[in-house]
Every structure is written in structure tokens, then in C-alpha cells.
Backbone as XML, in Angstrom:
<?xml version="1.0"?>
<chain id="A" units="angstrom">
  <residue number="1" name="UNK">
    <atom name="N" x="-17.008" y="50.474" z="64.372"/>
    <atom name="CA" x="-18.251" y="49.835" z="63.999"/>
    <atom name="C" x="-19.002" y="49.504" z="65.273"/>
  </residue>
  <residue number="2" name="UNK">
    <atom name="N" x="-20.521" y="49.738" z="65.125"/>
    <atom name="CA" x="-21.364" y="49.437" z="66.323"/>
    <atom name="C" x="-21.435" y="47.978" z="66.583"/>
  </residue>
  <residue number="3" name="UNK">
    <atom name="N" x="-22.065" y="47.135" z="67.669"/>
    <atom name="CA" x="-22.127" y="46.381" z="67.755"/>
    <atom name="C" x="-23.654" y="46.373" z="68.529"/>
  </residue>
  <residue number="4" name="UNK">
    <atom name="N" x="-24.360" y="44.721" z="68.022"/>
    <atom name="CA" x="-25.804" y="45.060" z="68.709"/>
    <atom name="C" x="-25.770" y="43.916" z="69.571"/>
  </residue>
  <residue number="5" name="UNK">
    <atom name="N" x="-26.233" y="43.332" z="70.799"/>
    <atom name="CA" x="-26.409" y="41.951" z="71.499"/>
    <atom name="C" x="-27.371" y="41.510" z="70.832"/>
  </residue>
  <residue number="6" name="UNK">
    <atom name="N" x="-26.928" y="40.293" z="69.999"/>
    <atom name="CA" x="-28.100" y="39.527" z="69.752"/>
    <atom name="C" x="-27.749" y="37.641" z="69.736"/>
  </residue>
  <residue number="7" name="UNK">
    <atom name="N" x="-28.209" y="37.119" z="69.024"/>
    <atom name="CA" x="-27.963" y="35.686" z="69.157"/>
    <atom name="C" x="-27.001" y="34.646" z="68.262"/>
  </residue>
  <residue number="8" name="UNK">
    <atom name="N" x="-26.423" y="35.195" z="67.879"/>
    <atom name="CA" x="-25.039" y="34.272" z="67.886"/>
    <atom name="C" x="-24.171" y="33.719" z="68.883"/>
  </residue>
  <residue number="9" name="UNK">
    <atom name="N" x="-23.718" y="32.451" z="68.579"/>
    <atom name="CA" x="-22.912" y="31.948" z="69.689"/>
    <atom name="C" x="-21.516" y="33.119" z="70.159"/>
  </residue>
  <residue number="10" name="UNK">
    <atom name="N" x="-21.173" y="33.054" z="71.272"/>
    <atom name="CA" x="-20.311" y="34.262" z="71.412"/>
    <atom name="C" x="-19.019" y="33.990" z="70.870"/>
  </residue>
  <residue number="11" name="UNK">
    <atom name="N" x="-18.879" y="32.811" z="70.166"/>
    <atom name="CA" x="-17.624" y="32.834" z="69.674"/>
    <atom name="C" x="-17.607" y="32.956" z="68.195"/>
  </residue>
  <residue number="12" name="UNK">
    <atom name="N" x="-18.797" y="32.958" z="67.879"/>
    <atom name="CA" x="-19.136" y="33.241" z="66.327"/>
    <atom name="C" x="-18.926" y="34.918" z="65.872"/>
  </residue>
  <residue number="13" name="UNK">
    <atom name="N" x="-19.661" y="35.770" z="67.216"/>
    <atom name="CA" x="-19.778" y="37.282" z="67.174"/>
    <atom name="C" x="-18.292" y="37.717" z="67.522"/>
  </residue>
  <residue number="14" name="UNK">
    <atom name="N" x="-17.831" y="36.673" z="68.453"/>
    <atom name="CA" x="-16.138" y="37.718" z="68.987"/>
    <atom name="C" x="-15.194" y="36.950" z="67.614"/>
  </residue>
  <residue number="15" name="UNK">
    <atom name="N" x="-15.350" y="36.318" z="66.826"/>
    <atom name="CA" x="-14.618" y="36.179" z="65.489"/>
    <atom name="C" x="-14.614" y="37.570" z="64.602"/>
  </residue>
  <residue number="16" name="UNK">
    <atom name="N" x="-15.704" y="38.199" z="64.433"/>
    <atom name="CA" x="-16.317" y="39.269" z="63.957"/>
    <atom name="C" x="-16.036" y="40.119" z="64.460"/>
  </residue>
  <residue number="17" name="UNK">
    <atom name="N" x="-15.892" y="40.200" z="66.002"/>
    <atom name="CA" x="-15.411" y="41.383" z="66.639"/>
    <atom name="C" x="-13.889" y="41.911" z="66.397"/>
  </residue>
  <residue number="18" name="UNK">
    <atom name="N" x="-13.168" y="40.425" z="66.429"/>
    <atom name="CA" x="-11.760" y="40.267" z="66.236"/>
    <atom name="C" x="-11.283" y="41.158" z="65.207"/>
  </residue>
  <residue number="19" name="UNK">
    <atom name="N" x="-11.784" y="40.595" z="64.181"/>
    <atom name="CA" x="-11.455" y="40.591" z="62.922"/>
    <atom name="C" x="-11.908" y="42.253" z="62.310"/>
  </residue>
  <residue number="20" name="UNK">
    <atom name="N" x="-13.310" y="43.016" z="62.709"/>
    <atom name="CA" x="-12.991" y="44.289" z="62.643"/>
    <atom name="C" x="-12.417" y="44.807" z="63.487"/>
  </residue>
  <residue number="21" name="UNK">
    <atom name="N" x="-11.651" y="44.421" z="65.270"/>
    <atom name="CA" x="-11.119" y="45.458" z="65.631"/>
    <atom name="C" x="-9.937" y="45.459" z="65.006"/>
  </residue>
  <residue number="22" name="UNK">
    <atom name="N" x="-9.367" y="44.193" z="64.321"/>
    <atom name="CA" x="-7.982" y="44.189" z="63.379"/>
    <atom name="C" x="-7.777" y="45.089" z="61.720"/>
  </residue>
  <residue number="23" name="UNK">
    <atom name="N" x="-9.157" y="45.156" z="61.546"/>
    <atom name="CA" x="-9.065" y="46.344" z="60.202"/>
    <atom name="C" x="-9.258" y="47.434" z="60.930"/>
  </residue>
  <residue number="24" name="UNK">
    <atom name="N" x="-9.716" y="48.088" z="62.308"/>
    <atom name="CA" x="-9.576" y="49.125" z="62.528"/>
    <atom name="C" x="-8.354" y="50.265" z="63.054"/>
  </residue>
  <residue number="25" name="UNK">
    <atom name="N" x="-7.868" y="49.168" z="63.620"/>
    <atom name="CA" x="-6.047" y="49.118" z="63.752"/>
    <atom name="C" x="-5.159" y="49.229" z="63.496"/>
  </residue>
  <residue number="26" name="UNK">
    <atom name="N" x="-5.524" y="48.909" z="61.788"/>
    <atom name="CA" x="-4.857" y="48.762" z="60.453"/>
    <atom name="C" x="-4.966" y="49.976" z="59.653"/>
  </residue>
  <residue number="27" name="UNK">
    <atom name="N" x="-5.774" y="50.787" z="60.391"/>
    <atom name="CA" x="-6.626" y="51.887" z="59.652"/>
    <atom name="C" x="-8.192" y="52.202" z="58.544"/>
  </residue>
  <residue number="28" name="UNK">
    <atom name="N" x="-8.473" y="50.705" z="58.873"/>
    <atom name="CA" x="-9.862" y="50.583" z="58.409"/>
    <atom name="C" x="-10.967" y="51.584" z="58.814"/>
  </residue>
  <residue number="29" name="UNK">
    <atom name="N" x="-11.290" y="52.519" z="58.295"/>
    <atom name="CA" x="-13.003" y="53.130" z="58.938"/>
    <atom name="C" x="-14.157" y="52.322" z="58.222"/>
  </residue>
  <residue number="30" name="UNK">
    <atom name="N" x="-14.707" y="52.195" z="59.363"/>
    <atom name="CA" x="-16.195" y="51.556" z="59.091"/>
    <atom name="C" x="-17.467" y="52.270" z="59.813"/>
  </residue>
  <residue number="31" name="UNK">
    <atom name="N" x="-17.131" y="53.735" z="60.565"/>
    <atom name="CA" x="-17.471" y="54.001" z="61.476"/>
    <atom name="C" x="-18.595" y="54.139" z="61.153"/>
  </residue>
  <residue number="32" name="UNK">
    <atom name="N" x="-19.223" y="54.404" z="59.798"/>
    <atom name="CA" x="-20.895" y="54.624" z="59.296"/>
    <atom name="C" x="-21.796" y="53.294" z="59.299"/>
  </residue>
  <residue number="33" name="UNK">
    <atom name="N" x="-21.185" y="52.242" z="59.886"/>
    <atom name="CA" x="-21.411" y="50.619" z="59.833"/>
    <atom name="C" x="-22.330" y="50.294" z="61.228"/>
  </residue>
  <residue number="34" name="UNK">
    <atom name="N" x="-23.071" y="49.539" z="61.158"/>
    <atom name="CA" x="-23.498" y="48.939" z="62.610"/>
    <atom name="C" x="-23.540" y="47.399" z="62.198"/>
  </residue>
  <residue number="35" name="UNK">
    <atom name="N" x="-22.596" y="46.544" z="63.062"/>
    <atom name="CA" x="-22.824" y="45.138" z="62.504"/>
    <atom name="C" x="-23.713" y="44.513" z="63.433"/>
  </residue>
  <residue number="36" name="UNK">
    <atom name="N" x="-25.091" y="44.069" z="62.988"/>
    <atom name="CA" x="-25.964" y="43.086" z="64.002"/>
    <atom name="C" x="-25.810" y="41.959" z="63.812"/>
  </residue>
  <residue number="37" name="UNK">
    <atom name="N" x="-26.312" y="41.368" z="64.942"/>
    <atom name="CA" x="-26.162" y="39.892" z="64.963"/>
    <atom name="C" x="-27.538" y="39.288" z="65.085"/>
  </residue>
  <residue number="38" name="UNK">
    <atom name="N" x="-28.118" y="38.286" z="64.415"/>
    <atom name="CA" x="-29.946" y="37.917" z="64.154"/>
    <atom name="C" x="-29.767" y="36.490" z="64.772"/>
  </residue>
  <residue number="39" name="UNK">
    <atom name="N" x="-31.060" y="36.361" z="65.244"/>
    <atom name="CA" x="-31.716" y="34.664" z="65.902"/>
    <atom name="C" x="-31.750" y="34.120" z="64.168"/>
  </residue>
  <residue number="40" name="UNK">
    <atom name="N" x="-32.356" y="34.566" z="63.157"/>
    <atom name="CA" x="-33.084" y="33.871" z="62.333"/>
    <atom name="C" x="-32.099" y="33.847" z="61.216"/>
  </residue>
  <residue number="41" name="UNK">
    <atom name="N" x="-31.418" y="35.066" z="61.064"/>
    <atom name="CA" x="-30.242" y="34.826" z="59.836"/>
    <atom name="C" x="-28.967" y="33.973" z="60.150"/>
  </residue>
  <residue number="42" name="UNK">
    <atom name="N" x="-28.532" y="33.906" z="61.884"/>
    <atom name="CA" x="-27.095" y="33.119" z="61.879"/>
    <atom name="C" x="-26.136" y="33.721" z="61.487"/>
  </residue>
  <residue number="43" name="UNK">
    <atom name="N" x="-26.333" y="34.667" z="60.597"/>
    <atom name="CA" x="-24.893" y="35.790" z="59.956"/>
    <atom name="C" x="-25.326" y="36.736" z="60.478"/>
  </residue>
  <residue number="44" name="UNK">
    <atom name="N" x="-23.942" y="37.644" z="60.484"/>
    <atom name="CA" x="-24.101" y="39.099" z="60.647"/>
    <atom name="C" x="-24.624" y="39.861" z="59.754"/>
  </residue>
  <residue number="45" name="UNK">
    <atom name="N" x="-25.094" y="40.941" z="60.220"/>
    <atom name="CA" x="-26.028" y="42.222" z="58.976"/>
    <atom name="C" x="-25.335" y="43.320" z="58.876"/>
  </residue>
  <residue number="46" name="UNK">
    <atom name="N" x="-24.992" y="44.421" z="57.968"/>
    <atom name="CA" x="-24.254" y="45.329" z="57.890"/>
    <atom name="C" x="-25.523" y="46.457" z="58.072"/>
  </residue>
  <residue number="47" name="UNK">
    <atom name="N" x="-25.564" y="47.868" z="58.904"/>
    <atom name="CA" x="-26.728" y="48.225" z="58.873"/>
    <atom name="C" x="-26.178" y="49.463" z="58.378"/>
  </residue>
  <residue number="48" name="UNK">
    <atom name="N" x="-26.432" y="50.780" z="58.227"/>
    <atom name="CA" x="-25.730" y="51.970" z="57.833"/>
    <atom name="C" x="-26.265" y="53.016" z="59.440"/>
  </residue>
  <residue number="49" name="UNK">
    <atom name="N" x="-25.233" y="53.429" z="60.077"/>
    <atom name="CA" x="-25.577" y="54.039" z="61.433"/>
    <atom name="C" x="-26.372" y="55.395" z="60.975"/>
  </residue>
  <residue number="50" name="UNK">
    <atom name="N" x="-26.209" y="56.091" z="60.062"/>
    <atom name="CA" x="-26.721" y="57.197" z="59.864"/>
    <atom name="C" x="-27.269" y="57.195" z="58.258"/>
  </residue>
  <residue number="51" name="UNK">
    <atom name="N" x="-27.903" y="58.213" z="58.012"/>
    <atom name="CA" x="-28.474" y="58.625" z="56.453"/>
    <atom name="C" x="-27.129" y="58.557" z="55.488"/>
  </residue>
  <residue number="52" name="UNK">
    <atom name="N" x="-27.149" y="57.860" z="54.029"/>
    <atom name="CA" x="-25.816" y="57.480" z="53.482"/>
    <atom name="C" x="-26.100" y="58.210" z="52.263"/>
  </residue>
  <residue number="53" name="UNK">
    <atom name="N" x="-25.759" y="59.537" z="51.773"/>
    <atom name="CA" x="-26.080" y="60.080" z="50.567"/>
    <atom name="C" x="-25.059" y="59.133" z="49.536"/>
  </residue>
  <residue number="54" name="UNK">
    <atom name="N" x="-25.965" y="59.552" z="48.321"/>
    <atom name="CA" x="-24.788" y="59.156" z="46.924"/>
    <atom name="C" x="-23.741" y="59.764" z="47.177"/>
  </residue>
  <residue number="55" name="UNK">
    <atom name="N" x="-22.699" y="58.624" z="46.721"/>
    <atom name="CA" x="-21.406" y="59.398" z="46.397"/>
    <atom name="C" x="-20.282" y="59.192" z="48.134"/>
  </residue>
  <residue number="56" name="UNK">
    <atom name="N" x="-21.322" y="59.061" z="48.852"/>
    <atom name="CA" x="-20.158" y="58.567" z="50.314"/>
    <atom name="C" x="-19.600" y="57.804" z="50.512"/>
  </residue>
  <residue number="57" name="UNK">
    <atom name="N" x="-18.585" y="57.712" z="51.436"/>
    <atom name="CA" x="-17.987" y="56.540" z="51.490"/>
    <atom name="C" x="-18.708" y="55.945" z="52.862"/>
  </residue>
  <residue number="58" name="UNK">
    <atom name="N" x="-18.866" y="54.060" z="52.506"/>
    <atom name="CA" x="-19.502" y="53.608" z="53.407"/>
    <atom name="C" x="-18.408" y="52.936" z="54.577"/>
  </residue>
  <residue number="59" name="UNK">
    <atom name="N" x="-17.209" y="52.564" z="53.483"/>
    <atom name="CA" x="-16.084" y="51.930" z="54.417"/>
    <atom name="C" x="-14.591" y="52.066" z="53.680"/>
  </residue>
  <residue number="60" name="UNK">
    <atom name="N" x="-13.938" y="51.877" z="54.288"/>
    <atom name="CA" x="-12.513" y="52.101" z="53.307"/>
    <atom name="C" x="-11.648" y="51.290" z="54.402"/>
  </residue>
  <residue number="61" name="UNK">
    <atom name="N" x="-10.927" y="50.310" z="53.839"/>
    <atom name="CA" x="-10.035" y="49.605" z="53.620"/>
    <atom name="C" x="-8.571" y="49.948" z="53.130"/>
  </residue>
  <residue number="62" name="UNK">
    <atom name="N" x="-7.788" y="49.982" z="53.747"/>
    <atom name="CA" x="-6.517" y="50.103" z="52.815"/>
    <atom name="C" x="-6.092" y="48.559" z="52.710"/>
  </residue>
  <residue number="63" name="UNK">
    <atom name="N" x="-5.243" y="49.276" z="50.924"/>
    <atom name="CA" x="-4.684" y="47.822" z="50.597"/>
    <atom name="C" x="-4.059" y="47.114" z="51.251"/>
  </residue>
  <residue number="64" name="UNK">
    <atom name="N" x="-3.390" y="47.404" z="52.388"/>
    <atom name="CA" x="-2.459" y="46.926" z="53.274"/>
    <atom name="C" x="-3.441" y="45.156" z="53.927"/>
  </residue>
  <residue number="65" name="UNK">
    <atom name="N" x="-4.852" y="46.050" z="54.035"/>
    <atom name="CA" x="-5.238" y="44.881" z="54.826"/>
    <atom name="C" x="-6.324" y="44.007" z="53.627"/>
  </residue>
  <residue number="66" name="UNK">
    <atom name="N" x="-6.083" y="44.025" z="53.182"/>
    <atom name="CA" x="-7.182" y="43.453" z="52.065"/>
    <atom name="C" x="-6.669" y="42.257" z="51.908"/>
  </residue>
  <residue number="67" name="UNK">
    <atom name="N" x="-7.846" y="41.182" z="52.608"/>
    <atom name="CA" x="-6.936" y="39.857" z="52.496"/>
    <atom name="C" x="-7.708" y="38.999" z="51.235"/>
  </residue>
  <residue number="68" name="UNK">
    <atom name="N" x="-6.703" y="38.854" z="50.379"/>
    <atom name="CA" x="-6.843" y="38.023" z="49.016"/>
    <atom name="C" x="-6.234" y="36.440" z="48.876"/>
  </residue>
  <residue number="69" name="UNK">
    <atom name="N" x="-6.724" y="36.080" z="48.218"/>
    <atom name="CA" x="-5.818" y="34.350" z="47.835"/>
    <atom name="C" x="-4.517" y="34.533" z="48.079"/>
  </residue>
  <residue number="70" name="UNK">
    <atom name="N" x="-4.002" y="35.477" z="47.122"/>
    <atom name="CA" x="-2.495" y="35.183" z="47.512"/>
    <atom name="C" x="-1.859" y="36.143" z="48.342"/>
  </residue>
  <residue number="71" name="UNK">
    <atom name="N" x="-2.919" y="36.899" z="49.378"/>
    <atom name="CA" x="-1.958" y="36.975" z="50.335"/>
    <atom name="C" x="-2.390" y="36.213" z="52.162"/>
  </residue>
  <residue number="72" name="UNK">
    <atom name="N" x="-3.335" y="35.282" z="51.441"/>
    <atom name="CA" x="-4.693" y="35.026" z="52.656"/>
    <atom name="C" x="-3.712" y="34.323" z="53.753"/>
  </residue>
  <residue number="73" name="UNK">
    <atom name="N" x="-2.495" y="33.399" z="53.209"/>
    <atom name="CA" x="-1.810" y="33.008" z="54.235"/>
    <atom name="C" x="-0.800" y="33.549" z="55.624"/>
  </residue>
  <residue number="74" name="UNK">
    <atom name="N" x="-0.597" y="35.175" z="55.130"/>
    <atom name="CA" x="0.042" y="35.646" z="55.569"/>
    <atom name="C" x="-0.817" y="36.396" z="56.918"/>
  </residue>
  <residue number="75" name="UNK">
    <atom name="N" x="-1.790" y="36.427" z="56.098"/>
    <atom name="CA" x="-2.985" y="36.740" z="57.727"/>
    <atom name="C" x="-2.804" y="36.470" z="58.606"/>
  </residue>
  <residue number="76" name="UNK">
    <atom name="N" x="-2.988" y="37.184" z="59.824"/>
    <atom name="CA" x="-3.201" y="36.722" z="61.103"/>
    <atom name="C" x="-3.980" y="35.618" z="61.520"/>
  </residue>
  <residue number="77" name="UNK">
    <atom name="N" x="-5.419" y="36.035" z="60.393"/>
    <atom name="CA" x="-6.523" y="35.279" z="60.696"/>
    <atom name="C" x="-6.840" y="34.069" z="59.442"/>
  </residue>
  <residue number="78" name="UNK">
    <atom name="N" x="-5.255" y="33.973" z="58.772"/>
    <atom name="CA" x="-5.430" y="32.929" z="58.057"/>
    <atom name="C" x="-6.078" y="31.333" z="58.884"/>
  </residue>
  <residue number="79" name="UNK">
    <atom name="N" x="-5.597" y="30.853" z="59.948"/>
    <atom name="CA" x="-6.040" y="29.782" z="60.246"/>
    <atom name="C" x="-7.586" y="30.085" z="60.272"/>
  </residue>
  <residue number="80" name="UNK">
    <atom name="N" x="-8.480" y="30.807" z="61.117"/>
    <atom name="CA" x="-9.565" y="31.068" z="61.221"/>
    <atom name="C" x="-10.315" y="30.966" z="60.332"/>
  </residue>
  <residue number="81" name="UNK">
    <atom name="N" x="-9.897" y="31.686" z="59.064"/>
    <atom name="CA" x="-9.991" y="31.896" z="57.757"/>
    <atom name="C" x="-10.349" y="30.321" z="56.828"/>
  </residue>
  <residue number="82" name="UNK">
    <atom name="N" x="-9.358" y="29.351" z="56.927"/>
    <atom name="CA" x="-9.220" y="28.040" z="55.965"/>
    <atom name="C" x="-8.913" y="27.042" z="57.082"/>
  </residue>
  <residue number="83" name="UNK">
    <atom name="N" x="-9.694" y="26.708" z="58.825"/>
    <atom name="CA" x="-9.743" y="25.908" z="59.393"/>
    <atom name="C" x="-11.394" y="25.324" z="59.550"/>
  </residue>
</chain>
């Protein structure tokens, strides 16, 4: 996933950074993704890096990393997550 410099505190954006380089690791592709960072929104934006026909895939996840209620504790990024 791309990344853009913009205005989030840097520990707000390297949470984000963290956390997709850990689904990418895992085997996450997001590679059609650009995540920005805005002065005016405070959150991140998901952008699409290239033209996204019907029917593509935008991201894929395996179940492995899909963090849910009952498995949210076992996360790495559980504290991060519910601190």
C-alpha cells in the first residue's frame, strides 16, 4: 500500500503504517490501495492507485489475519486496539 505525507500526528500515521505492514506479512495484498493522510479529515482515506473495473479485487485478507471480537485479544495489536 502507498503512502502519502500529509498531516497526521506521526504516531497516528506509523499506527497505520504498523498495522498494514503486519497484514502484508501475513499475506495481505492491498497493493491497488493508496492510504492518505488529510489536515481536515484526521483519518486516513483509502484511494484506489489505478482504474478498478467491476468484478476486481480491491484487497484480500486472509482469514488468518482478520481480527474479530473473539479473536481481537490474541492480536498483536490488541492493546493498541482496546487501550
Amino acid at each position: 500500500m502507498a503512502w502519502n505525507n500529509a498531516a497526521l500526528g506521526y504516531n497516528e500515521q506509523q499506527k497505520f503504517k504498523d498495522l498494514v505492514s503486519w497484514l502484508e506479512r501475513g499475506g495481505s495484498d492491498c497493493s491497488k490501495l493508496e492510504l492518505r493522510f488529510s489536515k481536515e479529515s484526521q483519518r486516513p482515506r483509502l484511494y484506489a492507485k489505478e482504474d478498478i473495473e467491476q468484478g476486481d479485487s480491491l484487497l484480500f485478507i486472509p482469514k488468518s489475519q482478520l481480527i474479530i471480537v473473539d479473536k481481537s485479544f490474541e492480536s498483536p495489536f490488541d492493546t493498541q486496539i482496546f487501550s
